[in-house]
N, C-alpha and C positions, 0 to 999 in steps of 0.2 A: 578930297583932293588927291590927282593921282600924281606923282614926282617920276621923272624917268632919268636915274642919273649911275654913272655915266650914259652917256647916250649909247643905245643901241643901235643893233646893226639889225634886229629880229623886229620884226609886224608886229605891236601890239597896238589896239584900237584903243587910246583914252577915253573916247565917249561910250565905246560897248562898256569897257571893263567899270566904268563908273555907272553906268545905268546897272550893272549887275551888282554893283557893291550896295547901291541902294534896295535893291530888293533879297540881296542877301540879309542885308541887315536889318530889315523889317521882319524877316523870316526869322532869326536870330533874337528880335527883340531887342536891337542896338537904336537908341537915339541919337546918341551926339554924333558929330562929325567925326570921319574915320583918315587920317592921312595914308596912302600906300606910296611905300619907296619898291619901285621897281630896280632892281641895282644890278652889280656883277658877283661874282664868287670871291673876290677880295671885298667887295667891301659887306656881304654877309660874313665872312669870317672874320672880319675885323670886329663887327657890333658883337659876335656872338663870342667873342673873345673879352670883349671888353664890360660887354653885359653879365653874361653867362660864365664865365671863365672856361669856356671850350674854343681852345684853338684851330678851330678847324670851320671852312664855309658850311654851310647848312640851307635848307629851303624854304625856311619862316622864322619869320620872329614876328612875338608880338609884344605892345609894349603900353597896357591899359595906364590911362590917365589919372592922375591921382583925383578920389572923390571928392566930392563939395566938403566933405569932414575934414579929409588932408588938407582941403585948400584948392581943389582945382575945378574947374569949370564944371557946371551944368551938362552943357554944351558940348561938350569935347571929351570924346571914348576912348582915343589913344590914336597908335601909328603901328603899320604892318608894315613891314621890309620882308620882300623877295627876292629870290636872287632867278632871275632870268637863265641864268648857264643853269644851276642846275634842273630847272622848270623844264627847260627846251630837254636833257638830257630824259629826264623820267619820262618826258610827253612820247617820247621815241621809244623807252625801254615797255611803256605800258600802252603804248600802241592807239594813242589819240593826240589832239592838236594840243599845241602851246596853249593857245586858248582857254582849252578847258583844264590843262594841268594851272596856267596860274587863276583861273576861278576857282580850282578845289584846294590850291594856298589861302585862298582869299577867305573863304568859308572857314576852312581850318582856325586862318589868323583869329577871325572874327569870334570864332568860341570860345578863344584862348581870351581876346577883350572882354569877356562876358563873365570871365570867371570861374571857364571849365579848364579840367588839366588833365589828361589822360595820362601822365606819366604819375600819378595820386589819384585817380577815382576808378573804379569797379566795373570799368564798361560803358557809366554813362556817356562820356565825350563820343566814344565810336558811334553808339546807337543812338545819338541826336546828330553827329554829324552823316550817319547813312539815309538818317527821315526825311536832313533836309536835302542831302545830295538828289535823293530820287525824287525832291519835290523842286526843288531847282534845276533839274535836269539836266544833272553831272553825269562824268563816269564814275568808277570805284573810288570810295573817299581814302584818304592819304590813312588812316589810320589804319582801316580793313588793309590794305596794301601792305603793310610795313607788319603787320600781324599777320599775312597769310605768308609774306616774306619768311618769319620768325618761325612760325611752323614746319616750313621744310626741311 
């Protein structure tokens, strides 16, 4: 399910972006249902405040469902919130469409439901989230970006 709140003022297709979440998440190896909140810059710096303890907006969150052990659904893999403002801002800074900057959030989120973490593993999360970008036919995945960012 995809959620768009507050409401936008920016073009995004709910039925493209959920036919892509479907076949991201078959790519990914995700079953359950995947919720996405498409939102604004306060209300990702609110979650990520309240989640994360970082006061400040950000471009994904994810937020994996507790397993059948914890108690939670089969069925049901978690919830991704994006924040559109700064979607729309990177798609500009990195020189392709909103579009494709919140499906390579989307991809991102969806690693992160899976139980990869690039901020704790050795590389793996980049070089699964680049195999499937260029098999999903993305641009530069969010990681490669933010590491060749760091490099300069």
């Amino acid at each position: 399910m995809i959620n768009i709140d507050p409401p936008s003022s920016v073009e995004i297709s709910k039925s493209g972006l959920s036919r892509f979440l479907h076949r991201a998440q078959a790519a990914v190896g995700i079953a359950g249902e995947v919720t996405v909140l498409l939102a604004d810059d306060p209300t990702l710096k609110r979650l990520n405040r309240d989640f994360r303890g970082k006061n400040k907006a950000t471009d994904v969150l994810s937020f994996p469902a507790p397993t059948e052990d914890e108690g939670g659904a089969a069925d049901y893999a978690g919830d991704i919130a994006i924040s559109l403002d700064t979607a729309a801002r990177a798609a500009t800074r990195f020189g392709h469409t909103l579009r494709d900057e919140v499906r390579i959030l989307l991809l991102h989120g969806l690693l992160h439901l899976n139980g990869m973490d690039h901020e704790t593993d050795s590389g793996e999360m980049a070089a699964r989230e680049a195999e499937l970008r260029s098999q999903l036919k993305l641009p530069v995945s969010l990681i490669a970006r933010v590491q060749k960012k760091a490099s300069r």
